[in-house]
C-alpha positions in Angstrom: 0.0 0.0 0.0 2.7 2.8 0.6 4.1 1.5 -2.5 0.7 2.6 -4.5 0.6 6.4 -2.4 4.2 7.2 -3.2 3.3 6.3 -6.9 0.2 8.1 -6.2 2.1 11.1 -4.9 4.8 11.6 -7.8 2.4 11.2 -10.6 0.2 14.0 -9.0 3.6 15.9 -8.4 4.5 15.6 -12.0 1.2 16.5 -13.0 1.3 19.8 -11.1 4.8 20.7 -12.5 3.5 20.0 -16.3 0.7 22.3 -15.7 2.4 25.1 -14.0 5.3 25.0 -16.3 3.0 27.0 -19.0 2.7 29.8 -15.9 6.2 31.7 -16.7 9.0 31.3 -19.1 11.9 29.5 -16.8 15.0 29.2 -18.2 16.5 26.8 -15.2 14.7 23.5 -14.7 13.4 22.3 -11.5 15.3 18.5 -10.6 14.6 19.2 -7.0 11.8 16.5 -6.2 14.3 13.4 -8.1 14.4 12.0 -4.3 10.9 10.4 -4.8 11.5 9.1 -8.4 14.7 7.7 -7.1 12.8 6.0 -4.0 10.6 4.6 -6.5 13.2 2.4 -7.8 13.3 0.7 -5.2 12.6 -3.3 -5.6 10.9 -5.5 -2.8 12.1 -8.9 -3.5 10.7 -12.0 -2.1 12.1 -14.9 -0.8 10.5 -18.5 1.0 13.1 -20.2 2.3 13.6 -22.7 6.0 15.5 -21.6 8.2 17.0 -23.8 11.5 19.1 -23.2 14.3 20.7 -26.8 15.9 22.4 -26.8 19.2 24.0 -30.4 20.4 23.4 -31.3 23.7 25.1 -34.7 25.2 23.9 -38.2 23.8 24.3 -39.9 26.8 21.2 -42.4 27.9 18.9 -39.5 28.6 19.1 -36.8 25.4 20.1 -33.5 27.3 20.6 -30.1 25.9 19.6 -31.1 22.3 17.4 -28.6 20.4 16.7 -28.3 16.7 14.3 -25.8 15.1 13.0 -25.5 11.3 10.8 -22.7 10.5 9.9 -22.1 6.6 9.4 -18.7 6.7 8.7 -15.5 3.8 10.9 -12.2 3.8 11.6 -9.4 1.5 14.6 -7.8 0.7 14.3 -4.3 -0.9 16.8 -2.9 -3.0 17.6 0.4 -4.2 20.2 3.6 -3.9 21.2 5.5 -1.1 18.6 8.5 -2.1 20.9 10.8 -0.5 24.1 10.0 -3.1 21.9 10.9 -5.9 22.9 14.5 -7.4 21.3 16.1 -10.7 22.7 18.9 -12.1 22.3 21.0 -15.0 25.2 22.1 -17.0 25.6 24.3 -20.2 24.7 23.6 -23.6 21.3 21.4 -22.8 23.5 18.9 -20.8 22.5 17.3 -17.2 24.6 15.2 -15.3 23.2 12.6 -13.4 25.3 11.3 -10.4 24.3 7.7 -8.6 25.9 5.2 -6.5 25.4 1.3 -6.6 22.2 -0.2 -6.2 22.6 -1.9 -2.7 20.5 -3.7 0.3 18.2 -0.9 1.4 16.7 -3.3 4.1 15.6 -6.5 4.6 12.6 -9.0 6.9 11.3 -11.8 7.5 7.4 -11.2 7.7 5.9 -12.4 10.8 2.6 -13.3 9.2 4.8 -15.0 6.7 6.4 -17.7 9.4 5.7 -21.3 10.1 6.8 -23.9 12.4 8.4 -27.1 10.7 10.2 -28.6 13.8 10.7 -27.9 17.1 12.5 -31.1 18.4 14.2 -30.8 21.5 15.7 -33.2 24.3 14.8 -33.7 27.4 14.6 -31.2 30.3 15.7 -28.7 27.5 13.4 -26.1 26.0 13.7 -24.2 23.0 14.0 -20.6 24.2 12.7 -17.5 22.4 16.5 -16.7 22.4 16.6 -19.9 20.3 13.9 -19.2 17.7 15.6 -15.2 17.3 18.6 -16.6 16.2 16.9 -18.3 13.7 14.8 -15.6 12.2 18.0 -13.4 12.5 19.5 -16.5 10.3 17.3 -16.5 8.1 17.6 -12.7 7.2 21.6 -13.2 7.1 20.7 -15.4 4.2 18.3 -13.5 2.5 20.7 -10.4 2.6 23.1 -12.5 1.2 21.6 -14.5 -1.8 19.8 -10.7 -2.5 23.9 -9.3 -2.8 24.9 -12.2 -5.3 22.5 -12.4 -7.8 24.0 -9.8 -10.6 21.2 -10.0 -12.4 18.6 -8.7 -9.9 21.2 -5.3 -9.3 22.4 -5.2 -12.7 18.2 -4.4 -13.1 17.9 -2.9 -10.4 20.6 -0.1 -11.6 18.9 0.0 -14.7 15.7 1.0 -12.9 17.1 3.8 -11.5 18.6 5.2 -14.4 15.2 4.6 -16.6 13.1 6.3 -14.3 15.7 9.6 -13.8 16.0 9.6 -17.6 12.4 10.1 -17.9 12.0 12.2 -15.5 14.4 14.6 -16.8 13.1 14.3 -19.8 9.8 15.3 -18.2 11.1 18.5 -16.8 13.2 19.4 -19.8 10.0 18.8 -22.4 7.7 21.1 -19.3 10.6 23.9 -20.1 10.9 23.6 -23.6 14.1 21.9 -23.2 15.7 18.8 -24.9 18.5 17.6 -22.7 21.7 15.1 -23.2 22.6 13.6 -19.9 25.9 12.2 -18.6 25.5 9.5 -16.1 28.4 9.4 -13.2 28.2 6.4 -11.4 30.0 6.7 -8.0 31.0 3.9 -5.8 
């Protein structure tokens, strides 16, 4: 849903800057309100996975100290750029240069609603803490995080996201202005 009203809120935004544009002649364009085209790169990537935590306990006769959990559980990772890296400038001669960093991790969860028990197998006169089931979850997002940060593919899109949506809206402003611009792109580490 906050997806749908940031959407919601930079299509009414761009609406209002087409129809003031034809209100005065400006010879500078506005890039000032990129931070919400940029946020809405952003990608919420889903991921069902299990996830376990194992402690050994001893094996004598009587099992002690053994505990073993398995939850299958759903999360999201949401990529995207650090908003705050981004810079748009307007040069000379119709030109604007775009500055942007990676795409990287933004955040990540596991969704509570999205969590179910598999296993909960423990020994005797041992009981699988909350500590126990944290450490899992926390596990579980560790991994998400982490097969989010190799797959190429996924960023490689995800960068080109990001650059697709300030191109156009660039464009946008330049076209409200009466202005046809070339832009540089500057990608920053």
């Amino acid at each position: 849903m906050g997806r749908l009203k940031r959407i919601s809120y930079v299509i009414t935004m761009m609406l209002i800057t087409f129809l003031l544009a034809g209100c005065g002649n400006q010879q500078k364009a506005d890039f000032s309100k990129f931070s919400k085209i940029a946020e809405l790169s952003t990608y919420d990537c889903y991921y069902h996975n299990v996830a376990s935590f194992e402690e050994k306990g001893n094996q004598f006769v009587i099992k002690y100290g053994n505990k073993k959990v398995w939850i299958e559980y759903t999360g999201v990772v949401t990529i995207g750029v650090d908003v705050a890296k981004v810079k748009i400038v307007e040069k000379d001669n119709n030109i604007v240069e775009i500055t942007i960093p990676p795409i990287k991790i933004l955040s990540s969860k596991v969704e509570k609603d999205g969590i179910e028990r598999i296993l909960l197998e423990n020994g005797n006169f041992t009981a699988i803490t909350t500590e126990d089931k944290v450490a899992a979850i926390a596990d579980a997002q560790k991994n998400m995080e982490e097969a989010a940060a190799k797959d190429h593919a996924l960023l490689a899109q995800g960068q080109e996201r990001v650059k697709y949506l300030l191109e156009n809206f660039v464009t946008t402003v330049g076209k409200q202005i009466g202005k046809n611009y070339k832009l540089e792109w500057i990608e920053i580490e």
